[in-house]
C-alpha positions, 0 to 999 in steps of 0.5 A: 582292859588289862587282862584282854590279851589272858582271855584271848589266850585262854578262850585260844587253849579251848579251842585248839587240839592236845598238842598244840595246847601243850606246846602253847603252854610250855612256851607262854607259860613256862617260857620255853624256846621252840628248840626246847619245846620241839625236843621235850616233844619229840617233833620238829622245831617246824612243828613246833613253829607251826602249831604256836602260829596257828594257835596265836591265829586262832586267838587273834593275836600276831605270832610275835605277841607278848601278852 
């Protein structure tokens, strides 16, 4: 199905805390860098690292996906 990898994406958002939705957003939405993410933020890019990882984890796609 063609939109398989959007509902993975979307039933992600559900299931992960404010920040991580927020930096999730701002890079697969806005196209953001982590760099760009981490300053707008005002955390580490490790912070923002972590927190895209472990919300592409919670949605079963590798971190690297390009949905």
């Amino acid at each position: 199905m063609a939109n398989d990898g959007f509902t993975v994406e979307i039933r992600t958002l559900e299931t992960v805390d404010a920040k991580t939705r927020e930096a999730f957003l701002l890079h697969r939405m806005d196209g953001l860098s982590y760099p760009q993410i981490a300053k707008q933020m005002g955390v580490s890019v490790s912070a923002i690292e972590k927190r895209i990882a472990w919300a592409m984890d919670m949605g079963g796609l590798p971190v690297d996906a390009q949905v």
